[in-house]
C-alpha positions in Angstrom: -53.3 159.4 -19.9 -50.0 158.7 -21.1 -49.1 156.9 -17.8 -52.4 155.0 -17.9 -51.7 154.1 -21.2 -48.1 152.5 -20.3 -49.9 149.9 -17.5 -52.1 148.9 -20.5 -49.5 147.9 -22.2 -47.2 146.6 -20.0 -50.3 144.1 -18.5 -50.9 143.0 -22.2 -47.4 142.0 -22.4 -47.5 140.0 -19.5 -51.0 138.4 -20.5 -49.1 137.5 -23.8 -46.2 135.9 -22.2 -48.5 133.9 -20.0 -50.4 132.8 -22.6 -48.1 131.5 -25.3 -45.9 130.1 -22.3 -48.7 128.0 -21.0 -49.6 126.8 -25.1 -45.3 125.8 -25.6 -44.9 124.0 -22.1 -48.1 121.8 -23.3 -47.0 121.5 -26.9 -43.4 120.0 -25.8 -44.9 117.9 -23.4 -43.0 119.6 -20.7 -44.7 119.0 -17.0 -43.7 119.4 -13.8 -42.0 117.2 -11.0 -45.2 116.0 -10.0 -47.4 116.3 -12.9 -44.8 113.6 -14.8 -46.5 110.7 -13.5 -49.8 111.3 -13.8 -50.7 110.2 -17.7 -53.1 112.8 -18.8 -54.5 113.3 -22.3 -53.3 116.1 -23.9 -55.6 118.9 -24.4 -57.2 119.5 -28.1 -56.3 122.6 -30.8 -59.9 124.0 -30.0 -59.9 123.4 -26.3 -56.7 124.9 -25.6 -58.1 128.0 -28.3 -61.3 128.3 -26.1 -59.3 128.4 -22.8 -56.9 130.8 -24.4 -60.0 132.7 -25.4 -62.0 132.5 -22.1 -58.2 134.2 -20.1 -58.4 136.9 -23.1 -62.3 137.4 -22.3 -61.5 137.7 -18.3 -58.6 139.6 -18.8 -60.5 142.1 -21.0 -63.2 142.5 -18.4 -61.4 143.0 -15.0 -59.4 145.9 -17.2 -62.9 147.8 -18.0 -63.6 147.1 -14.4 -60.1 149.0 -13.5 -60.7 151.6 -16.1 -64.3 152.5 -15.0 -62.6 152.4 -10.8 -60.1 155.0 -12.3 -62.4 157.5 -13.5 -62.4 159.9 -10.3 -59.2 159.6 -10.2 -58.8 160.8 -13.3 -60.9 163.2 -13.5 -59.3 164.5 -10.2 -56.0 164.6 -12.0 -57.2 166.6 -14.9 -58.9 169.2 -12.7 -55.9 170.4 -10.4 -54.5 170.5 -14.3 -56.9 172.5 -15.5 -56.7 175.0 -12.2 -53.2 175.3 -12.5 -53.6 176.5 -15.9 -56.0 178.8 -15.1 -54.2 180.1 -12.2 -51.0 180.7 -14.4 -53.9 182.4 -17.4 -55.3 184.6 -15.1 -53.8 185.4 -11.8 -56.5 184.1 -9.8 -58.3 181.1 -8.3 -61.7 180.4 -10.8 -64.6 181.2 -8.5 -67.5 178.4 -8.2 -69.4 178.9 -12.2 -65.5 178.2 -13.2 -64.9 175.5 -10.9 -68.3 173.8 -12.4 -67.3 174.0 -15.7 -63.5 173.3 -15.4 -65.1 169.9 -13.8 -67.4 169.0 -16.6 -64.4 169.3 -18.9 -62.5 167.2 -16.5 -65.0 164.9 -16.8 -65.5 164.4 -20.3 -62.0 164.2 -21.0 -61.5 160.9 -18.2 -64.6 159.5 -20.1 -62.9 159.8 -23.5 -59.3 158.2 -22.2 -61.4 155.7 -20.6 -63.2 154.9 -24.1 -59.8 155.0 -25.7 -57.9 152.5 -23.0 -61.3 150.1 -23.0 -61.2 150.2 -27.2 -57.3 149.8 -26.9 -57.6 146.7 -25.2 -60.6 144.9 -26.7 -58.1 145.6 -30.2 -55.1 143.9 -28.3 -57.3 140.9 -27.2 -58.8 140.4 -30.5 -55.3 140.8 -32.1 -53.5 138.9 -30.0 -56.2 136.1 -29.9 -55.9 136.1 -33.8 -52.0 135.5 -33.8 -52.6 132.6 -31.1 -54.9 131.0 -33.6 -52.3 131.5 -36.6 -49.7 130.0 -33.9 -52.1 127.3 -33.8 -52.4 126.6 -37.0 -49.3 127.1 -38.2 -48.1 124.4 -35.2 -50.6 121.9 -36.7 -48.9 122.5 -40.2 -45.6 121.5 -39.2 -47.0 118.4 -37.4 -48.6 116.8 -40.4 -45.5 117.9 -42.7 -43.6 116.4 -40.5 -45.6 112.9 -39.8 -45.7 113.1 -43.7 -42.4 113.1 -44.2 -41.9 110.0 -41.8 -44.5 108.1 -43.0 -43.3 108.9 -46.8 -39.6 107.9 -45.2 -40.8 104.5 -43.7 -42.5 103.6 -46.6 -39.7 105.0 -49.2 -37.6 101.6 -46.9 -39.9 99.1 -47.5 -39.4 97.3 -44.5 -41.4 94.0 -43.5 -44.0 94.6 -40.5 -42.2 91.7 -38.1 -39.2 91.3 -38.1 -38.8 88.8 -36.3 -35.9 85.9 -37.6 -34.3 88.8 -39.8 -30.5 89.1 -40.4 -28.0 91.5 -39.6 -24.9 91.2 -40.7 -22.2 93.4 -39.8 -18.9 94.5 -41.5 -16.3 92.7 -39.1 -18.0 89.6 -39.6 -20.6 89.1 -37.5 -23.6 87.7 -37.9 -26.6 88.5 -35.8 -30.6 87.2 -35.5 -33.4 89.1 -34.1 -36.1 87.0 -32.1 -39.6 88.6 -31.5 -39.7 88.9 -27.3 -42.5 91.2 -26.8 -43.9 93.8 -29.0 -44.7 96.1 -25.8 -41.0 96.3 -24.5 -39.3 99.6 -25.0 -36.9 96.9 -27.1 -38.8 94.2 -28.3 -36.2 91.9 -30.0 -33.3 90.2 -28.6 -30.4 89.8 -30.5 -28.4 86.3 -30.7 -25.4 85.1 -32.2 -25.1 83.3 -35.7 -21.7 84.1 -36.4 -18.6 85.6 -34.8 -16.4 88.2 -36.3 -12.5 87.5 -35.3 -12.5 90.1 -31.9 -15.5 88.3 -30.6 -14.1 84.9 -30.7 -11.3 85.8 -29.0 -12.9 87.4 -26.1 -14.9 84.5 -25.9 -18.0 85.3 -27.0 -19.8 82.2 -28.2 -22.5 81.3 -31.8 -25.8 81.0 -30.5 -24.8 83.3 -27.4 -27.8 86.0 -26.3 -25.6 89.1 -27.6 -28.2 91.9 -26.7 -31.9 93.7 -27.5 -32.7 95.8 -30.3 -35.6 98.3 -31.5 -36.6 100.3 -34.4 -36.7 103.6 -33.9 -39.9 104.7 -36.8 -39.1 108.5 -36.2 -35.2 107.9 -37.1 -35.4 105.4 -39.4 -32.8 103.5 -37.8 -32.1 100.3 -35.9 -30.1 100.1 -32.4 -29.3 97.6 -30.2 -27.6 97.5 -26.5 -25.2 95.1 -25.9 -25.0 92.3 -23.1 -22.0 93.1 -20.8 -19.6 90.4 -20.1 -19.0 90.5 -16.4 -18.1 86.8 -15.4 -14.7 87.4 -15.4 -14.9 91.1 -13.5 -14.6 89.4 -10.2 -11.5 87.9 -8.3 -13.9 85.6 -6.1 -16.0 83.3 -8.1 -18.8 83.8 -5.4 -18.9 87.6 -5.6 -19.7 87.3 -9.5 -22.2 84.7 -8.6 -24.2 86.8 -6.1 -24.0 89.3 -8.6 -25.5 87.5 -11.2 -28.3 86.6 -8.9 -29.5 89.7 -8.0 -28.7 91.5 -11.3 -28.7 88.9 -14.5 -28.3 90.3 -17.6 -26.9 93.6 -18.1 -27.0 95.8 -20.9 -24.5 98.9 -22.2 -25.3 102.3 -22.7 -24.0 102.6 -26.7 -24.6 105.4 -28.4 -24.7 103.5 -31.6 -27.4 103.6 -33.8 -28.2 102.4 -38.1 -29.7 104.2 -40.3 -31.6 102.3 -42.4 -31.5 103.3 -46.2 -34.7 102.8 -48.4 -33.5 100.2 -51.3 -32.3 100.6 -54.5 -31.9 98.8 -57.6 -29.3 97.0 -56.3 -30.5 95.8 -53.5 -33.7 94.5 -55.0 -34.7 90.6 -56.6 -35.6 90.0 -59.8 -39.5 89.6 -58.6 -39.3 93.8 -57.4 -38.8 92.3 -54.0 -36.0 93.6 -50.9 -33.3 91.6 -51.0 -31.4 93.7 -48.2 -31.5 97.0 -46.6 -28.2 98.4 -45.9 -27.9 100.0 -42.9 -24.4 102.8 -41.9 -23.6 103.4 -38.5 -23.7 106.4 -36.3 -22.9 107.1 -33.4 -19.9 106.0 -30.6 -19.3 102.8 -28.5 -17.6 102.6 -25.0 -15.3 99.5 -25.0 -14.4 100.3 -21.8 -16.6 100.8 -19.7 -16.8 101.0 -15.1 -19.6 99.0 -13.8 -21.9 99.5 -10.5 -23.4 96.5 -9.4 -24.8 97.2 -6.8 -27.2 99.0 -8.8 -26.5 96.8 -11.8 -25.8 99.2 -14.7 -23.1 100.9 -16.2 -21.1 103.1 -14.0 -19.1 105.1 -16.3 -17.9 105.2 -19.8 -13.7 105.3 -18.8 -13.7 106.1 -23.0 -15.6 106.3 -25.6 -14.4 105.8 -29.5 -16.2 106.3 -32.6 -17.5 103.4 -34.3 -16.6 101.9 -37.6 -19.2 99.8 -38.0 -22.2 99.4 -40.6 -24.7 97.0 -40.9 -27.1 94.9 -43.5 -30.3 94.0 -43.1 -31.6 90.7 -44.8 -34.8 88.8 -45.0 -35.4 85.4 -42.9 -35.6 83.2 -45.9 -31.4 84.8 -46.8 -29.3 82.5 -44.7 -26.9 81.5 -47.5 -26.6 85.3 -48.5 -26.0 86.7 -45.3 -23.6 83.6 -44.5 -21.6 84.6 -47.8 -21.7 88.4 -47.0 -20.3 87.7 -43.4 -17.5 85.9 -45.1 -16.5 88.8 -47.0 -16.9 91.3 -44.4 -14.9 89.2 -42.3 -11.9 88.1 -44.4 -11.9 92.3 -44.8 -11.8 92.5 -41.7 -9.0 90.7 -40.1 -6.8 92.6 -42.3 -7.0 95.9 -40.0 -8.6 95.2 -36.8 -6.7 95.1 -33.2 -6.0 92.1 -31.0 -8.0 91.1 -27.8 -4.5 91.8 -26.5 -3.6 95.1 -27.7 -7.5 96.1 -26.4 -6.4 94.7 -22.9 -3.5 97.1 -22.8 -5.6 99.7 -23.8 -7.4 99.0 -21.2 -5.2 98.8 -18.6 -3.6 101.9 -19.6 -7.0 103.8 -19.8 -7.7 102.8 -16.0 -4.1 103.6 -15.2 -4.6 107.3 -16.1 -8.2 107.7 -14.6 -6.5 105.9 -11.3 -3.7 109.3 -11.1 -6.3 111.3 -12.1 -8.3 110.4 -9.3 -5.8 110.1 -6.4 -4.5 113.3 -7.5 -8.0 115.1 -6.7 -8.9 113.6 -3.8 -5.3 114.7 -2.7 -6.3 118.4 -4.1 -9.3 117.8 -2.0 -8.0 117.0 1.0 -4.9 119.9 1.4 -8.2 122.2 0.7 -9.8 121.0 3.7 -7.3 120.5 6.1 -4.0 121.7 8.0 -0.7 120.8 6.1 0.2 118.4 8.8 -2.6 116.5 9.4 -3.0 116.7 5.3 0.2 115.2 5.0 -0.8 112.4 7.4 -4.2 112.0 5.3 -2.1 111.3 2.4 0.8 108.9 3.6 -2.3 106.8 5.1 -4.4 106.6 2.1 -1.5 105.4 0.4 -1.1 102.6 3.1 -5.0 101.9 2.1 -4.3 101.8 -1.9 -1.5 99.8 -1.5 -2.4 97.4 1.3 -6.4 96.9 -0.6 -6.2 98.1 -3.9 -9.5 98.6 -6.1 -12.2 96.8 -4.7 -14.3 94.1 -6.6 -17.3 96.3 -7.6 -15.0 99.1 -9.3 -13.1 96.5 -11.5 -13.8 97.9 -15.1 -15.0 95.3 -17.4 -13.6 95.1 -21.1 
């Protein structure tokens, strides 16, 4: 009984785990290698309950169907029991009238574990059934508390439906416009230049230049943009950046820079109740200088990454002269503290110096690993030869 009793439970556990592994993988959207490109509506709360349901309702039967299999084993079992124990009782085998009764006993007690297991289960399905329905509903809950919450967020910022033509003006001076391109891109507005903070100018970046593409993230509240990468002066022959630019056009950075956009406050209202700007601090990092791989036109590698210092303002389309005055201010800040184009360059240069050893150092590491000292040695002198004779080639030329 007691063994019977351990199988019972240890199969319920692995029902459970089943179920409520097969209701998470489908509530975080998680699929498999080849299921990921199929789009498939997700199933509903009630049709995943009566699925759930249906497993429980098959599970529960091919149990009774094991349970009523096991009976002659059972009662087998409790019969050489029983005939030990009378053996040991009275010094004898029981003689035929014994035997009969010693299996009717045998009997009735596999019918009542048998009872027991079948009543066990059916509890354990209906329980268990009951907490994946509580598990349901308890999912649901969050859901709407939490599509509350953004909705009651989005509309806490006021925010226009389009916003298409809108400022944003950033503290080092820099004044951007967002232009409508199409409402079904993953970013649907492209960023151009009004006005240049004092870094921009001098890496040439020019007013009414396509700076990059921008999107508004409704579940963070916040705006972010990718920037247009600069790679016309990357290449040493004028008709490798060329064919580049032919097969790849515009590229864009991988940032990790996003703006939280703050709901409005007296301040930042009109005398008619109406926004006059959203402001907008940033979060996140920037990569300054970045590796590029153009044969597959994007981003290669981030060489370093820095935190950003920047914060943004939102403002309306009709706001030209305020965001025009606001950029002055910003900017005349500004200047004060920033670096040089120059001092960025030598940064630079001194970044790529260090990743350059760091490199050449493990591919030498590599190399004695794999090889005899003398022929390692020979790898080494040769590769040298290479470096100095070649140097970096075109395509690994890190853009600033």
């Amino acid at each position: 009984m007691l063994f019977s009793r351990v199988i019972l439970i240890l199969t319920m556990m692995l029902f459970l785990h089943d179920a409520f592994a097969q209701a998470s993988s489908r509530r975080s959207g998680v699929r498999s290698s080849d299921e990921h490109l199929k789009k498939v509506e997700a199933p509903t709360d009630a049709e995943m309950y009566a699925k759930a349901k249906a497993t429980s309702e098959a599970f529960f039967k091919q149990q009774v169907d094991l349970h009523k299999k096991s009976r002659q084993v059972l009662i087998d079992t409790y019969v050489t029991k029983a005939k030990f124990k009378f053996m040991d009782e009275h010094g004898r085998e029981p003689i035929e009238e014994e035997y009969e009764e010693i299996r009717f006993q045998s009997a009735l007690k596999a019918d009542e574990e048998i009872a027991f297991s079948i009543d066990a289960t059916r509890k354990s399905v209906d329980k268990n059934l009951a907490r994946y329905a509580a598990y349901q509903a308890d999912v649901k809950k969050q859901r709407e508390e939490k599509l509350a919450k953004l909705i009651a967020a989005h509309e806490a910022r006021r925010l226009p439906e389009d916003w298409h033509h809108m400022y944003v003006i950033l503290n080092n001076g820099m004044v951007l416009r967002m232009f409508k391109k199409d409402a079904l891109q993953s970013y649907p507005y492209a960023l151009y230049v009004e006005k240049l903070s004092g870094l921009a100018r001098e890496i040439g970046i020019r007013e009414n230049a396509l700076f990059g593409r921008a999107k508004y993230n409704d579940r963070e509240g916040t705006l972010e943009y990718q920037i247009v990468v600069d790679y016309s002066k990357a290449f040493d022959i004028p008709l490798n950046y060329e064919l580049v630019k032919q097969g790849c056009g515009t590229i864009y950075d991988s940032n990790e820079l996003s703006f939280s956009i703050q709901a409005p406050d007296g301040g930042d209202l009109a005398a008619d109740g109406s926004v006059e700007q959203w402001r907008a601090p940033g979060k996140g990092s920037v990569c300054p200088y970045i590796e590029m791989d153009y044969a597959n036109c994007k981003v290669k590698r981030c060489l370093k990454r820095v935190s950003s210092n920047l914060d943004a303002t939102l403002m309306p389309a009709d706001a030209t002269e305020q965001a025009y005055a606001l950029a002055k201010h910003h900017f005349a800040v500004a200047e004060k503290e920033r670096k040089s184009f120059a001092e960025h360059q030598a940064d630079l240069q001194s970044i790529v110096a260090t990743i350059n050893q760091q490199e050449k150092r493990k591919k030498r590491q590599e190399a004695r690993a794999n090889c005899t000292r003398a022929l390692c040695d020979d790898i080494v002198i040769n590769q040298f030869i290479i470096d100095q004779a070649w140097g970096r080639s075109p395509n690994e030329k890190p853009v600033f």
